[in-house]
C-alpha positions in Angstrom: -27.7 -2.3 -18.4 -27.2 -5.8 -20.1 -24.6 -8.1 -19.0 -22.8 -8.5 -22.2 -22.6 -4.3 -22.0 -21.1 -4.6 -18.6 -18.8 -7.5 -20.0 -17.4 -5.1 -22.5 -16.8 -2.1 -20.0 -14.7 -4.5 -17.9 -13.1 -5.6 -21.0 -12.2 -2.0 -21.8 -11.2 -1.5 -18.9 -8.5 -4.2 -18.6 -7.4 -2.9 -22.3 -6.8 0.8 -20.9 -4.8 -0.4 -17.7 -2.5 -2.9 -19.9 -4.0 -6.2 -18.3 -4.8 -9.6 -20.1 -8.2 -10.0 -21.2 -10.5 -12.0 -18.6 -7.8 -11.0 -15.8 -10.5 -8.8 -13.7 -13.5 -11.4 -13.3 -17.0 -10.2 -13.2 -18.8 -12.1 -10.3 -22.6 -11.5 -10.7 -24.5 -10.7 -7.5 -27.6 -12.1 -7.0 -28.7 -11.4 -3.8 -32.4 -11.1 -3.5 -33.0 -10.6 -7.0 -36.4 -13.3 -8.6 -35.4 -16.4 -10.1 -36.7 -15.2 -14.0 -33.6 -12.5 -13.6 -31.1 -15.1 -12.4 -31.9 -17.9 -14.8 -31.8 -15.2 -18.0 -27.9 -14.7 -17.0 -27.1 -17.8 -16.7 -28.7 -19.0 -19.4 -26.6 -16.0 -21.2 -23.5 -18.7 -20.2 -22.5 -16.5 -16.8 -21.2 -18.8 -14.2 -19.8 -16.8 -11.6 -22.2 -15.4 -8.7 -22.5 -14.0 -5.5 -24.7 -14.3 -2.8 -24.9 -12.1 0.7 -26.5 -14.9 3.0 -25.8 -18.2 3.4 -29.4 -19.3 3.6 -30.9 -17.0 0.8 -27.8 -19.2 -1.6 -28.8 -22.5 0.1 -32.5 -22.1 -1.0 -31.7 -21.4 -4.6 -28.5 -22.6 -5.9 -28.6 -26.4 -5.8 -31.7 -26.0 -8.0 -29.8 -23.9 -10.4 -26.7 -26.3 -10.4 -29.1 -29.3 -11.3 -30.2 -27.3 -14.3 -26.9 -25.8 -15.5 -23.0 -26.7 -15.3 -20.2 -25.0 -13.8 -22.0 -22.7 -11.5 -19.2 -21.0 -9.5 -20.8 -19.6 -6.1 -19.1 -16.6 -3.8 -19.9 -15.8 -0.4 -19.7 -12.1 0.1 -21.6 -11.3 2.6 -21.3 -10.9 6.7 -20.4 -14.8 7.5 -21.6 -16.2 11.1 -19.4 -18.9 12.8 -22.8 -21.1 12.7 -23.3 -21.0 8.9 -19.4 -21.8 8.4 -20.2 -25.5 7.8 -22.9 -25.1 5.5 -21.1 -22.1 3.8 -17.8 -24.2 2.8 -20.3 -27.0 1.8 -21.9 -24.9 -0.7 -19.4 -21.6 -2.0 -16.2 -22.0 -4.4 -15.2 -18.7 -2.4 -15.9 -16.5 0.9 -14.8 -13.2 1.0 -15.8 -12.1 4.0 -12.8 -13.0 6.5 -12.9 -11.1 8.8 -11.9 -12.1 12.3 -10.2 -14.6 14.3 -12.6 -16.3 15.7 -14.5 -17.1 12.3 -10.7 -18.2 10.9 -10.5 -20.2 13.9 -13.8 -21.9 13.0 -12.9 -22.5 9.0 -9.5 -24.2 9.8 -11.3 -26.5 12.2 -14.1 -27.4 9.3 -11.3 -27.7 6.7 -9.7 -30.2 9.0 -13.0 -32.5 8.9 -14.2 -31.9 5.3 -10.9 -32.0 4.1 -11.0 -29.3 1.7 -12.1 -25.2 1.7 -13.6 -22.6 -1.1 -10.7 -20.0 -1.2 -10.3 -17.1 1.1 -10.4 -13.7 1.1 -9.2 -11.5 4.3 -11.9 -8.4 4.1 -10.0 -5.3 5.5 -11.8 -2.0 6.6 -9.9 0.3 4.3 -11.9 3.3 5.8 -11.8 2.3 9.4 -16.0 2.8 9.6 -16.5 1.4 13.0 -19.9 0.2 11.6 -18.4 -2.1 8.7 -16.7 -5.3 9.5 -13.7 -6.1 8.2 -10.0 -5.9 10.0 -8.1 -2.4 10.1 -5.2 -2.0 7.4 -2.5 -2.0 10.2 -3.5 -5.5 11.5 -3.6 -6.5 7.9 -0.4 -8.2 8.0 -0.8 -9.8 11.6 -4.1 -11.2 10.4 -3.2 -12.9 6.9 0.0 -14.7 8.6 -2.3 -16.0 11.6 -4.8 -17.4 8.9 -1.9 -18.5 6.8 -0.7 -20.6 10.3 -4.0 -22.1 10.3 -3.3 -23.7 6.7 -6.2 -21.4 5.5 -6.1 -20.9 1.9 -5.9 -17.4 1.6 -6.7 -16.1 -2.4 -6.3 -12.2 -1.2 -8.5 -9.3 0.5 -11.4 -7.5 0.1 -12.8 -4.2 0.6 -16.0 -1.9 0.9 -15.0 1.2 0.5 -16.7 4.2 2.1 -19.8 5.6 0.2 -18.5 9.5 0.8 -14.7 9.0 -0.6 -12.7 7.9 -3.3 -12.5 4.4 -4.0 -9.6 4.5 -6.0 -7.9 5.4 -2.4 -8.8 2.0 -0.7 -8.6 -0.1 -4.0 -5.2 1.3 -3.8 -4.1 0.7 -0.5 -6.0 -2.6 -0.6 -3.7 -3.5 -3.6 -0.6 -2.0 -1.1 -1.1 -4.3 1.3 -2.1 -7.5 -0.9 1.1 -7.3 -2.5 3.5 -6.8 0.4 1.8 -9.9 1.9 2.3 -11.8 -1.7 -1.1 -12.4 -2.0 -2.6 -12.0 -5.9 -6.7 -11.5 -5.3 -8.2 -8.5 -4.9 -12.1 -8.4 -4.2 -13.2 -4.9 -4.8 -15.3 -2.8 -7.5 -19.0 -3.1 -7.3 -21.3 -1.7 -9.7 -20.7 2.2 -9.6 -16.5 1.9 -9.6 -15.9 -1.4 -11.3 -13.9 0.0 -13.7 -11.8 1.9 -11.6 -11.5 -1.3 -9.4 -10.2 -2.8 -12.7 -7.5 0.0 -12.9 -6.0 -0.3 -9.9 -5.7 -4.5 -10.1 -9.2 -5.6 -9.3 -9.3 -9.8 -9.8 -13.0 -9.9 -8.7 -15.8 -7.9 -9.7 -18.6 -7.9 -7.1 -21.6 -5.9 -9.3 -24.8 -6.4 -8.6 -27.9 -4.2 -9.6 -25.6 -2.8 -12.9 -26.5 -6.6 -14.7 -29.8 -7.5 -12.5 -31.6 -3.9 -12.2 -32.5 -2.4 -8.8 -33.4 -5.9 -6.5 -37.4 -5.9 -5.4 -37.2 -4.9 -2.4 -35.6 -1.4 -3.5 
């Protein structure tokens, strides 16, 4: 599927729920997928991309930003407290908060670099003891401790279980973002974007729905 056919399903999709134009934003992810496929989106005028690992973006997107403008890079993937540094060096967002020790370590760095890309607090909607993420009930205790720390917190994120409704967790993602006062919502990838989008998705995480399947299946 082309990007400019997914651009329009979101756009629909905003339409139906009774949201502005542009309000759900489609983040393209790029993880592991060849440079020709990459360059042929951005050369389509996409900005907005996400990468799982810190060292897989580091190898690739300086190149791209010499060649094109206004590259906006998200971290989505598992973050390790040793990458932090070179994570807030090169990603506008991370969205993969998801412990205190790793907020600890980002409020430290923010203190030395004097700035940070914007947050997201990823909560484990399903409680799947495999996935990261922090538990909906420490939601709360979790965004006011980063919010202590002068971490800029933009909203939560979620993954939610292959084997049930998303529209559940997109939900109660959206429960718990609003009762903290916090506007972002990470969620949608590229099988449920559109209900993401329905439920108050502001960032679209799809991947293999504007790239094709990635090479190494």
């Amino acid at each position: 599927m082309s990007l400019a056919e997914i651009t329009e399903r979101v756009q629909r999709a905003e339409a139906a729920a009774g949201r502005a134009p542009g309000s759900a934003r489609l983040i393209a992810v790029s993880k592991k997928q060849p440079e020709a496929r990459v360059r042929a989106i951005l050369q389509q005028s996409h900005r907005v991309f996400g990468e799982n690992r810190v060292q897989e973006a580091a190898g690739k997107w300086p190149g791209y930003r010499e060649a094109f403008d206004g590259i906006e890079l998200h971290l989505i993937g598992p973050l390790q407290t040793n990458k932090a540094r070179q994570a807030m060096e090169l990603a506008q967002a991370i969205h993969t908060l998801d412990r205190p020790r790793l907020a600890r370590t980002l409020a430290r760095l923010a203190q030395e670099m004097g700035a940070c890309p914007d947050l997201f607090i990823q909560v484990n909607t399903g409680e799947e003891p495999q996935k990261a993420g922090v538990l909906p009930a420490q939601a709360d205790d979790f965004v006011a401790e980063c919010r202590g720390m002068d971490l800029p917190v933009a909203g939560l994120m979620c993954i939610p279980p292959v084997d049930e409704a998303p529209s559940l967790h997109f939900a109660l993602l959206g429960k718990i973002a609003a009762r903290n006062g916090l506007e972002g919502l990470s969620m949608g990838m590229s099988g449920d974007f559109e209900q993401a989008v329905a439920q108050g998705a502001t960032h679209l995480r799809v991947g293999s729905a504007i790239f094709g399947a990635r090479e190494d299946g």
